[in-house]
N, CA, C and O atoms as a CHARMM CRD file, in Angstrom:
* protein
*
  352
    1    1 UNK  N      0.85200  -1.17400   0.00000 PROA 1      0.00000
    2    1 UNK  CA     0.00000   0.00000   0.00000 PROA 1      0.00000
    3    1 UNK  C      0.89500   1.23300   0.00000 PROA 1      0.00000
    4    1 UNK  O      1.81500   1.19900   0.81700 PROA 1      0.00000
    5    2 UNK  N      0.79800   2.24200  -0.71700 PROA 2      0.00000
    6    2 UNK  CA     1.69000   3.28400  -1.13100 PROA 2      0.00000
    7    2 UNK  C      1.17100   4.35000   0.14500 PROA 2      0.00000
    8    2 UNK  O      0.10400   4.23100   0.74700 PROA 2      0.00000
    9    3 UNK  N      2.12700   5.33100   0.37000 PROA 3      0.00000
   10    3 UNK  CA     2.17300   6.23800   1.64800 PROA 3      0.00000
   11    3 UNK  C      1.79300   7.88100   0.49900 PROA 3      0.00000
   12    3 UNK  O      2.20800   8.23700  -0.60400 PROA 3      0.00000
   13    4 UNK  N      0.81800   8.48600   1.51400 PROA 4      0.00000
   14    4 UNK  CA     0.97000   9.89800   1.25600 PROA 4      0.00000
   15    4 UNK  C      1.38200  10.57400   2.04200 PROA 4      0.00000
   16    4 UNK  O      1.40200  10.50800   3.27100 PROA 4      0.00000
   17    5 UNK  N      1.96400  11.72100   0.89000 PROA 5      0.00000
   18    5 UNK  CA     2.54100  12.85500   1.62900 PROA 5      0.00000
   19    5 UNK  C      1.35000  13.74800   2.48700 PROA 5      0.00000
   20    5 UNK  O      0.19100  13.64400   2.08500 PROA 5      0.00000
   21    6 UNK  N      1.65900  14.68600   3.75400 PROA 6      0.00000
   22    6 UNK  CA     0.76300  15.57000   4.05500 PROA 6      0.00000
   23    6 UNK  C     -0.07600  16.00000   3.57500 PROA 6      0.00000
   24    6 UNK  O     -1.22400  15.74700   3.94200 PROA 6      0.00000
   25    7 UNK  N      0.26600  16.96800   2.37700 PROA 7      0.00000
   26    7 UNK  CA    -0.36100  17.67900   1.24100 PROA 7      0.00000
   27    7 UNK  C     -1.46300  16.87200   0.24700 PROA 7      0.00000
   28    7 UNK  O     -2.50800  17.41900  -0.10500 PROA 7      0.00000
   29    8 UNK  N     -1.11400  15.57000  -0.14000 PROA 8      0.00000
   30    8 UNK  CA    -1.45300  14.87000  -1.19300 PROA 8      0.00000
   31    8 UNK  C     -2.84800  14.46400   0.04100 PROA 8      0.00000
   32    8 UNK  O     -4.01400  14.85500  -0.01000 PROA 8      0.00000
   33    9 UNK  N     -2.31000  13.72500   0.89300 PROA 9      0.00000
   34    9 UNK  CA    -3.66900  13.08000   2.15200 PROA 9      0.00000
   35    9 UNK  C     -4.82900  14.23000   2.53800 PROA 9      0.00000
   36    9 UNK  O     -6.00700  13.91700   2.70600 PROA 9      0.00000
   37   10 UNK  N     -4.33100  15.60800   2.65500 PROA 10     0.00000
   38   10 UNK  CA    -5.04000  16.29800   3.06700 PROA 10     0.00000
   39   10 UNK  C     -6.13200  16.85400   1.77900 PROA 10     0.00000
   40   10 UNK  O     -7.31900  17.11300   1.97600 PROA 10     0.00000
   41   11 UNK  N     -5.40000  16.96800   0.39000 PROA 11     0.00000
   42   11 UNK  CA    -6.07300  17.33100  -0.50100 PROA 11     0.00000
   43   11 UNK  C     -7.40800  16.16400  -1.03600 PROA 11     0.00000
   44   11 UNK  O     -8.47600  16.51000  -1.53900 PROA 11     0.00000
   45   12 UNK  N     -6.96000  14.73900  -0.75000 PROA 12     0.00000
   46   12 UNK  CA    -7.99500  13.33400  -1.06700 PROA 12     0.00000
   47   12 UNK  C     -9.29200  13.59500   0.40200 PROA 12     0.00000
   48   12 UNK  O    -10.43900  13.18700   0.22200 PROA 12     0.00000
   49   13 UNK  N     -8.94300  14.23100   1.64200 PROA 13     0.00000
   50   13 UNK  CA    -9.73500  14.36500   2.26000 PROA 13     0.00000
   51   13 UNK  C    -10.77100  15.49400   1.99900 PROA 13     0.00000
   52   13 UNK  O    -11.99300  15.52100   2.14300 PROA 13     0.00000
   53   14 UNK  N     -9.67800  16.61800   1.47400 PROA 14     0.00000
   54   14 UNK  CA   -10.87200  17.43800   1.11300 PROA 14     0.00000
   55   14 UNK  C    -10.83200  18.53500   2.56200 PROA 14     0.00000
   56   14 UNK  O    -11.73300  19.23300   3.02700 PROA 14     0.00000
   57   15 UNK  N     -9.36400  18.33700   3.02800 PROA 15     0.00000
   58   15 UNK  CA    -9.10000  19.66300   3.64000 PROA 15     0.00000
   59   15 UNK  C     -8.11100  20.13700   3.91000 PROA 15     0.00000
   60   15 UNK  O     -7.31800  19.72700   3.06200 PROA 15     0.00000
   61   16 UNK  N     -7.48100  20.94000   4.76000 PROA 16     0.00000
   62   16 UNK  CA    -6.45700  21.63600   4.51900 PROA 16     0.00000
   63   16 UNK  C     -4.94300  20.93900   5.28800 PROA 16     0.00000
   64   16 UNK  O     -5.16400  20.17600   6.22900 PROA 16     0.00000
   65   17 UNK  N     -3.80500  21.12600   4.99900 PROA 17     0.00000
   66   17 UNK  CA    -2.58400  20.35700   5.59900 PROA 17     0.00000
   67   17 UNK  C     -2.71800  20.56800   7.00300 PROA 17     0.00000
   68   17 UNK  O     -2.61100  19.77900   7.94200 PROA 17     0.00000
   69   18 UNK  N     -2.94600  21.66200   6.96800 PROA 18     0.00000
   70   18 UNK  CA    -3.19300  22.34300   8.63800 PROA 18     0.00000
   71   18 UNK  C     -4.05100  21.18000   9.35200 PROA 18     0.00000
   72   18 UNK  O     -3.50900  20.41100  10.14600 PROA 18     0.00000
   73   19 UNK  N     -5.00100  21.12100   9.12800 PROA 19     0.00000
   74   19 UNK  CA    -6.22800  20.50600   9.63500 PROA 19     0.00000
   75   19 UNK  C     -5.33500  18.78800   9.79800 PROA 19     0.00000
   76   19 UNK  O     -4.86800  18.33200  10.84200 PROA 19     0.00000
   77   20 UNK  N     -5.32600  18.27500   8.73100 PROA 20     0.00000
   78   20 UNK  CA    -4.86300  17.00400   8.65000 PROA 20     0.00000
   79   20 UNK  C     -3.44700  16.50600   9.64800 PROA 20     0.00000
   80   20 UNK  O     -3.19200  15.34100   9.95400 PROA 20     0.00000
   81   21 UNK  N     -2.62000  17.76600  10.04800 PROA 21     0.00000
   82   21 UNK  CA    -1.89400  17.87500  11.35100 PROA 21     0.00000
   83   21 UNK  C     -2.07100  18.15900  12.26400 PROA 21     0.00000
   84   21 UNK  O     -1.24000  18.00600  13.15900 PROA 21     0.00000
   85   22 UNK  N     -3.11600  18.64300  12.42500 PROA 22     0.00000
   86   22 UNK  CA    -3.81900  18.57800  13.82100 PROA 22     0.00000
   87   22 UNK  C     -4.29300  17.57200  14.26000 PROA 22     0.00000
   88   22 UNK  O     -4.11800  17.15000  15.40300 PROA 22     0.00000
   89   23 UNK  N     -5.33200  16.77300  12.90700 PROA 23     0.00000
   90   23 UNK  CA    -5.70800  15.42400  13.63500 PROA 23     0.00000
   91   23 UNK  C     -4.63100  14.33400  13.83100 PROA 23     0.00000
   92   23 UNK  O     -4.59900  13.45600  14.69300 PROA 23     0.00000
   93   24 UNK  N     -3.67200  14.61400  12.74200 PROA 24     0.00000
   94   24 UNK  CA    -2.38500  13.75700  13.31500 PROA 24     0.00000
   95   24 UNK  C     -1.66900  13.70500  14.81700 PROA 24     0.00000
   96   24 UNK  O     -1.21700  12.70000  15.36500 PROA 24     0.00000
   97   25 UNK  N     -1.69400  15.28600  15.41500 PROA 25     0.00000
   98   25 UNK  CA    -0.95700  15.66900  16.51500 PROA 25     0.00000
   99   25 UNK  C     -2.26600  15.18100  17.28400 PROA 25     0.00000
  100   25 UNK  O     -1.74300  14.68100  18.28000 PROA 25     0.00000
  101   26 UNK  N     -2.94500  15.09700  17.36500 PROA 26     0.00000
  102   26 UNK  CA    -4.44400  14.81600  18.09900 PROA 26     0.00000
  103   26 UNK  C     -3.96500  13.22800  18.31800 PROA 26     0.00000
  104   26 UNK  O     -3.37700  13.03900  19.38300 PROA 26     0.00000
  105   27 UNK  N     -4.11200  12.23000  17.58100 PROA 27     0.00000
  106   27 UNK  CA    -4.13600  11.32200  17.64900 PROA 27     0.00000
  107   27 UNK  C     -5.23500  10.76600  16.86900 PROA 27     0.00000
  108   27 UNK  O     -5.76500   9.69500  17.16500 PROA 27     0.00000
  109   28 UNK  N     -5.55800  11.43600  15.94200 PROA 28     0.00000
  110   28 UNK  CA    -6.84700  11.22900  15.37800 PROA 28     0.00000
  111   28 UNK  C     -6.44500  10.07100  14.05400 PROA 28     0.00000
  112   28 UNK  O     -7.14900   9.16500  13.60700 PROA 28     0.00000
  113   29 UNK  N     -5.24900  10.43500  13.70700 PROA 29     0.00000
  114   29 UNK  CA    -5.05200   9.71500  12.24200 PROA 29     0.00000
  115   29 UNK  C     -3.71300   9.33000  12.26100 PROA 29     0.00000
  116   29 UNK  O     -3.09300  10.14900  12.93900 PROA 29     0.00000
  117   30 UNK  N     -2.89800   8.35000  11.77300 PROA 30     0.00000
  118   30 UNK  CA    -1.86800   7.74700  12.30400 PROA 30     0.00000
  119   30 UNK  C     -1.06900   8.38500  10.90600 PROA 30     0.00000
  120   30 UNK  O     -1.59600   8.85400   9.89800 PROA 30     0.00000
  121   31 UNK  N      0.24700   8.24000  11.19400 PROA 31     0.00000
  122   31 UNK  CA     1.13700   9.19200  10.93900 PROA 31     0.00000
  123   31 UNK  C      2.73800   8.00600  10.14300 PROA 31     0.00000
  124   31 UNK  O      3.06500   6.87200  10.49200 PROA 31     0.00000
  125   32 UNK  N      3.02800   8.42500   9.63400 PROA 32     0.00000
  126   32 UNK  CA     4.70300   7.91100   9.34900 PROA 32     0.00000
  127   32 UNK  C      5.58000   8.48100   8.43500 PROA 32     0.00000
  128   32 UNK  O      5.27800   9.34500   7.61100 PROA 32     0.00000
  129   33 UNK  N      6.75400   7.94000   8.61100 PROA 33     0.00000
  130   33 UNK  CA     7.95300   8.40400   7.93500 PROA 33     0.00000
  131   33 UNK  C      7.94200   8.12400   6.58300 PROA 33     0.00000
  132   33 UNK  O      8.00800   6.92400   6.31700 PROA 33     0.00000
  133   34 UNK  N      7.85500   9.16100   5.33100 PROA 34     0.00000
  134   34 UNK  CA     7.86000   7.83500   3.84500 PROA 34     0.00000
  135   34 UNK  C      9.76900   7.99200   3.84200 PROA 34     0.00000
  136   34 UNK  O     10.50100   8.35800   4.76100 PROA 34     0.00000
  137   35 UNK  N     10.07600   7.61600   2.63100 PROA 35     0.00000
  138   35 UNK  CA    11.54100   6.79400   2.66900 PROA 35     0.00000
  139   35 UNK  C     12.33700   8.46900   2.49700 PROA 35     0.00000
  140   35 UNK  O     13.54400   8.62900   2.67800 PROA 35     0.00000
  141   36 UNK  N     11.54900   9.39400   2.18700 PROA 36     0.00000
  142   36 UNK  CA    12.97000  10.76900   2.42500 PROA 36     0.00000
  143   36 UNK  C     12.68200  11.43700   3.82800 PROA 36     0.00000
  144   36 UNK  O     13.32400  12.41100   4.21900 PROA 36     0.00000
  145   37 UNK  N     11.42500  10.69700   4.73300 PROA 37     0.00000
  146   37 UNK  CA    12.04000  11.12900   6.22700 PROA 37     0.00000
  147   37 UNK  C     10.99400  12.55000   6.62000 PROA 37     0.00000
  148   37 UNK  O     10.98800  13.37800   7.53100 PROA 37     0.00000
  149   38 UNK  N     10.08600  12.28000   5.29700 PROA 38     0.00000
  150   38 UNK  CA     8.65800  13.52300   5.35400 PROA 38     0.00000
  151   38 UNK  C      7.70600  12.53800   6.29900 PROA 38     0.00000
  152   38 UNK  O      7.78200  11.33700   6.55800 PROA 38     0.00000
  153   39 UNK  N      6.78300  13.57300   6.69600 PROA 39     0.00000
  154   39 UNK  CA     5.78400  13.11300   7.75400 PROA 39     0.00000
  155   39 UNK  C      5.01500  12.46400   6.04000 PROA 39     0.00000
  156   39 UNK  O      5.31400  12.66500   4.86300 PROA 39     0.00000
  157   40 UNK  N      3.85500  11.57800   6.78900 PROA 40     0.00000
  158   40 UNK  CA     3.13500  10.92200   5.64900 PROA 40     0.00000
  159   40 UNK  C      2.03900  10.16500   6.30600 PROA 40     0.00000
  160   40 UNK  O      1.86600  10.19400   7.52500 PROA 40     0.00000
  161   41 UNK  N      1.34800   9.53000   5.53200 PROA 41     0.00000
  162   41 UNK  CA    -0.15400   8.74400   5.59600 PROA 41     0.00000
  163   41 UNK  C      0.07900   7.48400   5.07300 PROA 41     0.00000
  164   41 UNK  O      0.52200   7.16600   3.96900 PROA 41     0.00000
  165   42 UNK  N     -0.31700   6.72800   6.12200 PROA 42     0.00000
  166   42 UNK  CA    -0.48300   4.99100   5.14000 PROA 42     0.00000
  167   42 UNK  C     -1.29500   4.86600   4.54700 PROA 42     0.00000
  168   42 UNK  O     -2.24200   5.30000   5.20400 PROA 42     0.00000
  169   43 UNK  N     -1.72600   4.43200   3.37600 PROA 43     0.00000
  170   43 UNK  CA    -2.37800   4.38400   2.30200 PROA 43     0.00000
  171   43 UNK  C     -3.89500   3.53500   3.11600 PROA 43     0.00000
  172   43 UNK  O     -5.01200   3.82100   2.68500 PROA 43     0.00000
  173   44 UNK  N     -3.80600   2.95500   3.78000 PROA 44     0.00000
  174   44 UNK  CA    -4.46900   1.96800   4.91100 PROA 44     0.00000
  175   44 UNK  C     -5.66900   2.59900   5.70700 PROA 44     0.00000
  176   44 UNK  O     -6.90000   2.59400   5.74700 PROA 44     0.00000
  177   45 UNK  N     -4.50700   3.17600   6.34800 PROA 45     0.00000
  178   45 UNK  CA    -4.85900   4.26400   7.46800 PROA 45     0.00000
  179   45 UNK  C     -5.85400   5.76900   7.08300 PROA 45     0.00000
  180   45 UNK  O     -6.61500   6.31700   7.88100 PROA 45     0.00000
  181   46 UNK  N     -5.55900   6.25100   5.51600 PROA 46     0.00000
  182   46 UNK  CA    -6.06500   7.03300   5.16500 PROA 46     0.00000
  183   46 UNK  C     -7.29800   6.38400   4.36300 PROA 46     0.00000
  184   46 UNK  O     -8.01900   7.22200   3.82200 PROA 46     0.00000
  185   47 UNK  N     -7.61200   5.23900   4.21700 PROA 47     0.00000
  186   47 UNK  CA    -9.16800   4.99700   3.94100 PROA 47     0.00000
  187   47 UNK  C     -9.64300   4.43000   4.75500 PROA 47     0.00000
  188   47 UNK  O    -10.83200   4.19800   4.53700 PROA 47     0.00000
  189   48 UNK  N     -9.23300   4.03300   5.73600 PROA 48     0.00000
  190   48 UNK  CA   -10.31500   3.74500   6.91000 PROA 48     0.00000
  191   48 UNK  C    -10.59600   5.04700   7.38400 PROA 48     0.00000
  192   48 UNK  O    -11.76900   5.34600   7.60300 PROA 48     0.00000
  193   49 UNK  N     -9.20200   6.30000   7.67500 PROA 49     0.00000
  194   49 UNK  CA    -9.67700   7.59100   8.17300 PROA 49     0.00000
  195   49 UNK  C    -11.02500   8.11000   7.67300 PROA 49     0.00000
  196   49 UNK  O    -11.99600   8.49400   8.32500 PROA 49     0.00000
  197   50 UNK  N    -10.79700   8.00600   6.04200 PROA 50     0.00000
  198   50 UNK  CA   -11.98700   8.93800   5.05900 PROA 50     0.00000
  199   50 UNK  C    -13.10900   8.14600   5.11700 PROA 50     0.00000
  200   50 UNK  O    -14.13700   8.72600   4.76500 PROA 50     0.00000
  201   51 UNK  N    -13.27700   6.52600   5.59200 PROA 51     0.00000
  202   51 UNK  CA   -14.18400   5.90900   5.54300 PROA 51     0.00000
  203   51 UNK  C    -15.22000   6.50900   6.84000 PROA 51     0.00000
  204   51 UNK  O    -16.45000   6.48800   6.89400 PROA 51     0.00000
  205   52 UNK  N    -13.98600   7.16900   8.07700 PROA 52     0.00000
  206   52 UNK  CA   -14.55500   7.19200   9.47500 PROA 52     0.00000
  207   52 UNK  C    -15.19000   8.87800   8.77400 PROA 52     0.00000
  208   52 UNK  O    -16.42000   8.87100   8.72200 PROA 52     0.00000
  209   53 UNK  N    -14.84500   9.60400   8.50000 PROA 53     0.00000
  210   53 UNK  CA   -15.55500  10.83000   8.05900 PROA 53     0.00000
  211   53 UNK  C    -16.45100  10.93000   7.50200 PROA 53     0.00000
  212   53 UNK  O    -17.43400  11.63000   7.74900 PROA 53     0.00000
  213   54 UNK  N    -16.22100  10.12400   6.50700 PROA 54     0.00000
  214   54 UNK  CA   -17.79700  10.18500   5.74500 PROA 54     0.00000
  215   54 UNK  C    -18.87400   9.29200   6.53200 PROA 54     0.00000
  216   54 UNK  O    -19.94300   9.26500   5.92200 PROA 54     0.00000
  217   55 UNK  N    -18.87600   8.77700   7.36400 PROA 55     0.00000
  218   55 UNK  CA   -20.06000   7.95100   8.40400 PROA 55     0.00000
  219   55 UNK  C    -20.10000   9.02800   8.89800 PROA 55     0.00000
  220   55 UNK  O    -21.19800   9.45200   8.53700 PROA 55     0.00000
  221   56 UNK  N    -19.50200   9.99600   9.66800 PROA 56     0.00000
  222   56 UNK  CA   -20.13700  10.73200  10.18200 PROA 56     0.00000
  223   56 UNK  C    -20.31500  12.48700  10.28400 PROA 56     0.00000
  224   56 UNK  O    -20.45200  13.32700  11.17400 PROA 56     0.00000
  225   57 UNK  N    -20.19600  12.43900   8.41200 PROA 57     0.00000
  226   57 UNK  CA   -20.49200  13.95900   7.87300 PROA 57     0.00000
  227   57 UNK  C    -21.99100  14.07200   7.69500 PROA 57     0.00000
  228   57 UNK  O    -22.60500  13.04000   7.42500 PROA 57     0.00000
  229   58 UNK  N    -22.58300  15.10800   7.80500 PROA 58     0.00000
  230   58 UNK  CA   -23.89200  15.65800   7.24500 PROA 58     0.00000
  231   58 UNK  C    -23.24700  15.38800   6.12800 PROA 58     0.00000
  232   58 UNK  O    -22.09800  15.64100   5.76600 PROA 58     0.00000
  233   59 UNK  N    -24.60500  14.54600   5.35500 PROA 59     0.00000
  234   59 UNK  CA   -24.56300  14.80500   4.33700 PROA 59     0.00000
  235   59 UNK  C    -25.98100  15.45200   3.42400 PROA 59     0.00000
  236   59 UNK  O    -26.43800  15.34600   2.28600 PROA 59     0.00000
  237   60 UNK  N    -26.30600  16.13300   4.64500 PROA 60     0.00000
  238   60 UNK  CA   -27.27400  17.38100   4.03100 PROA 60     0.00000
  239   60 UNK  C    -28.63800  16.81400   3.48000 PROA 60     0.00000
  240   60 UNK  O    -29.28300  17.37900   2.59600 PROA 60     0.00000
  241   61 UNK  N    -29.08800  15.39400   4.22200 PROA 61     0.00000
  242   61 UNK  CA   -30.47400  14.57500   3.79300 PROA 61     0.00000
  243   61 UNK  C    -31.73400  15.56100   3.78900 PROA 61     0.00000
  244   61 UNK  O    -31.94800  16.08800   4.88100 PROA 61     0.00000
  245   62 UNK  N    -32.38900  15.81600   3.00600 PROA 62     0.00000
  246   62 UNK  CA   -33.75700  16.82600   2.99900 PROA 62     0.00000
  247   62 UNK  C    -33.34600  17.76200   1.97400 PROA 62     0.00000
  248   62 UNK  O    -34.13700  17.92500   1.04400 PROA 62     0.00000
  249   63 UNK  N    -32.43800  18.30000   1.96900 PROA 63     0.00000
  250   63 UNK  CA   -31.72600  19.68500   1.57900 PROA 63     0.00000
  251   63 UNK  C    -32.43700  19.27900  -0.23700 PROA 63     0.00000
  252   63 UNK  O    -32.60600  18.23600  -0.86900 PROA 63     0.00000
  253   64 UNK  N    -32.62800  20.44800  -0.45400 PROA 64     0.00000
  254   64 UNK  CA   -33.09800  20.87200  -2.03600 PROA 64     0.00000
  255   64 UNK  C    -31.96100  21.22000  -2.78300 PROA 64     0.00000
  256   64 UNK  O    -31.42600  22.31100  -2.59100 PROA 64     0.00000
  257   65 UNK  N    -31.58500  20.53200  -3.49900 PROA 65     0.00000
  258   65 UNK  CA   -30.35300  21.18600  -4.31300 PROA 65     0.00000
  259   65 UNK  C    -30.59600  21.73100  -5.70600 PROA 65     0.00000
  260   65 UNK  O    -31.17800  20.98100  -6.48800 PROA 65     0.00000
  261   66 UNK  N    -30.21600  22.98000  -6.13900 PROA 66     0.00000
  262   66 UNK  CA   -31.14400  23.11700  -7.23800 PROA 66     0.00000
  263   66 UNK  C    -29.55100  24.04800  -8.14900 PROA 66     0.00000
  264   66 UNK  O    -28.62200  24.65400  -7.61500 PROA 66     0.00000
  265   67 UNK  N    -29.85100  23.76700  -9.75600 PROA 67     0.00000
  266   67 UNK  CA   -28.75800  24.06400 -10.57900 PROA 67     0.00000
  267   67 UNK  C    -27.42900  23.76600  -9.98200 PROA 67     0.00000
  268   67 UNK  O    -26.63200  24.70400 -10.02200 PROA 67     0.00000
  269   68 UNK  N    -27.03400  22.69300  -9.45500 PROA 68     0.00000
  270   68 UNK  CA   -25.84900  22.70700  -9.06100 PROA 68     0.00000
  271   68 UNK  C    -25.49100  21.09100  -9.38400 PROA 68     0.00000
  272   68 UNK  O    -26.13700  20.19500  -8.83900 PROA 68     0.00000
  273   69 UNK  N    -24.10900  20.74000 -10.57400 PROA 69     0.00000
  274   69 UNK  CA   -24.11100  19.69200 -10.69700 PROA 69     0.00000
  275   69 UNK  C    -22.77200  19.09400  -9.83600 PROA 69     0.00000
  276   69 UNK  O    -21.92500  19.94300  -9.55700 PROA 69     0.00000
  277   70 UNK  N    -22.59100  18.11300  -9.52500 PROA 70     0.00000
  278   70 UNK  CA   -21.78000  17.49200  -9.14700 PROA 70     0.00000
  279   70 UNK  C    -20.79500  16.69800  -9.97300 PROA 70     0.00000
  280   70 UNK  O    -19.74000  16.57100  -9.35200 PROA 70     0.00000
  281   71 UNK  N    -20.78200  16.28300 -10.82800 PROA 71     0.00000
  282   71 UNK  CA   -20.70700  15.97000 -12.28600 PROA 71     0.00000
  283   71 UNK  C    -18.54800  16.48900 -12.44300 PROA 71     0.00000
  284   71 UNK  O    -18.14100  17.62100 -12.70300 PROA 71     0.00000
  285   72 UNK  N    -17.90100  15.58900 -12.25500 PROA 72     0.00000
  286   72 UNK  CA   -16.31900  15.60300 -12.44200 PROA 72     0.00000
  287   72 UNK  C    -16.10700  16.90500 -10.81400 PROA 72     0.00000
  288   72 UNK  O    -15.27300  17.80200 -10.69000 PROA 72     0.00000
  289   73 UNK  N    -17.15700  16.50400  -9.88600 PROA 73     0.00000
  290   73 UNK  CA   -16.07600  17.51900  -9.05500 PROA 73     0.00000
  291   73 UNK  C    -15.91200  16.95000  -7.49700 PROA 73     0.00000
  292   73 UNK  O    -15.88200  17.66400  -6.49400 PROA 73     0.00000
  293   74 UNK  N    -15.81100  15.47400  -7.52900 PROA 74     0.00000
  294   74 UNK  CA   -15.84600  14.68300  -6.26500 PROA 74     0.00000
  295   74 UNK  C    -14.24400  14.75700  -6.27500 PROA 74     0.00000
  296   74 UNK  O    -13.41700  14.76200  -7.18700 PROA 74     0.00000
  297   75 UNK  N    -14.15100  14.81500  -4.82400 PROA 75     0.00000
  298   75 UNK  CA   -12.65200  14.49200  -4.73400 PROA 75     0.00000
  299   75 UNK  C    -12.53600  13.77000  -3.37200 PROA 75     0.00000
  300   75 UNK  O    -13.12500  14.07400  -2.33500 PROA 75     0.00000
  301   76 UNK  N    -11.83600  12.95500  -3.53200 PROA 76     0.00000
  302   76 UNK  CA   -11.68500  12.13500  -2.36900 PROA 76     0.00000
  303   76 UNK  C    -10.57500  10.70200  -2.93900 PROA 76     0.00000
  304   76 UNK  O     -9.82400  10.48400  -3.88900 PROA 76     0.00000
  305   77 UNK  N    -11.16200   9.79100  -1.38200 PROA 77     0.00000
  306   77 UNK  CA   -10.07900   8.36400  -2.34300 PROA 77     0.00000
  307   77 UNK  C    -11.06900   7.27000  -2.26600 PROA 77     0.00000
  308   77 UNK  O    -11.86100   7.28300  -1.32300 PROA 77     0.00000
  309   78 UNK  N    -11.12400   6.27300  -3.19200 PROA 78     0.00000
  310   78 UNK  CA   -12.12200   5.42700  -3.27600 PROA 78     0.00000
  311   78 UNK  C    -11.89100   4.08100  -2.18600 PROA 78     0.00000
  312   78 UNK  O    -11.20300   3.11900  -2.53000 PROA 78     0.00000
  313   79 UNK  N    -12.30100   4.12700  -1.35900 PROA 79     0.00000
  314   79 UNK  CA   -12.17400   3.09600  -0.54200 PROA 79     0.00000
  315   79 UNK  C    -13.42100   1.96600  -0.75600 PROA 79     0.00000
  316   79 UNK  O    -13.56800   1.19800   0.19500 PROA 79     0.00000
  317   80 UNK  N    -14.06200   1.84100  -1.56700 PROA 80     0.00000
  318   80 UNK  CA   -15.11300   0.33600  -1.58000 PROA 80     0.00000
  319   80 UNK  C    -16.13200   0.82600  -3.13800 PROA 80     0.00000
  320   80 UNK  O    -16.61200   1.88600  -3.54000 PROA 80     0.00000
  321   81 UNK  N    -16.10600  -0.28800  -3.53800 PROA 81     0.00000
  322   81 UNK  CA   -16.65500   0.00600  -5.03100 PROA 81     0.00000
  323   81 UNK  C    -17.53000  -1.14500  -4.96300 PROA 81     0.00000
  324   81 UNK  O    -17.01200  -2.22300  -4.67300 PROA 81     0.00000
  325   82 UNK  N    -19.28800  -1.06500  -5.27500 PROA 82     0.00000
  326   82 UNK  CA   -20.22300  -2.23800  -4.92700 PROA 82     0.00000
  327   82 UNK  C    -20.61100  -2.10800  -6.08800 PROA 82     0.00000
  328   82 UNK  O    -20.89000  -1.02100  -6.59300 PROA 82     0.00000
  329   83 UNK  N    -20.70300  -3.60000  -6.86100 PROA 83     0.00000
  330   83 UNK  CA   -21.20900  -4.01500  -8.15400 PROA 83     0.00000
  331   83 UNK  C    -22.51700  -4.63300  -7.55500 PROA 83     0.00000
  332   83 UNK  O    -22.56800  -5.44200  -6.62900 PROA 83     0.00000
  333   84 UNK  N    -23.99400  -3.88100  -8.54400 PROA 84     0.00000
  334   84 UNK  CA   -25.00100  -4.69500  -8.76000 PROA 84     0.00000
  335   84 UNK  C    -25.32700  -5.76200 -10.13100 PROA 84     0.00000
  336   84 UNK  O    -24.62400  -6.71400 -10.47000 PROA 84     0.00000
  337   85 UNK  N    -26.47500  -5.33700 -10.72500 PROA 85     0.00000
  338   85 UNK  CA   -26.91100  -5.62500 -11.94400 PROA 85     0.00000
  339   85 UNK  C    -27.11200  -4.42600 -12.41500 PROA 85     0.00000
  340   85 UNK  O    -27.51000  -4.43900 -13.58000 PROA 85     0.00000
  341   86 UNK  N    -26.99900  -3.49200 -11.99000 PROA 86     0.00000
  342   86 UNK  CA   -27.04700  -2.56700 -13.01000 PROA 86     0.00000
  343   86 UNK  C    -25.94800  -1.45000 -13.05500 PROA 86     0.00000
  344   86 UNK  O    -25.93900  -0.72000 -14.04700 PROA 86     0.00000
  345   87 UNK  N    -24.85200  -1.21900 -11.88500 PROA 87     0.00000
  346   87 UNK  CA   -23.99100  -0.15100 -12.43400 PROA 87     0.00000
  347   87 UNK  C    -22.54900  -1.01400 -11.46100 PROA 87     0.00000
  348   87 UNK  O    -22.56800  -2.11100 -10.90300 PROA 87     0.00000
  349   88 UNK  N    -21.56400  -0.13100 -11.55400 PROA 88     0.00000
  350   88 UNK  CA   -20.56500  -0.45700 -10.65100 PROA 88     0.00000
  351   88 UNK  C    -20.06000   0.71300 -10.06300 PROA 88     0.00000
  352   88 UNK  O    -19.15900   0.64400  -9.22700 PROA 88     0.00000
């Protein structure tokens, strides 16, 4: 499983480096050395993290959304992909 840098982890979460070192210094999200000795993210560790966020973000149920597409502007990291019969 490949390691991210600060920057790269914080941008797949969808917030700022700042933030993503805080929850590191917190104890919130586990932390390591990649091989030049930069702080970093286990590839592991950062989708169970984004898995634990998105369980428990508003995600704005009721809300009317109107002219606004979503359409190429998700950003995040794909942690679980469910095949039916009709899409994947």
């Amino acid at each position: 499983m490949p390691t991210f840098r600060i920057k790269e982890a914080a941008s797949l979460l969808g917030v700022s480096t700042d933030t993503l070192r805080r929850w590191a210094d917190g104890g919130r999200i586990e932390t390591t050395t990649d091989p030049s000795g930069r702080l970093a993210v286990d590839g592991k560790a950062l989708a169970r993290f984004a898995q634990e966020l998105a369980g428990s973000a508003d995600h704005g149920e009721g809300r009317v959304v109107v002219a606004h597409s979503a359409r190429n502007r998700f950003s995040g990291l794909v942690s679980r992909v469910v095949r039916d019969t009709v899409m994947a």
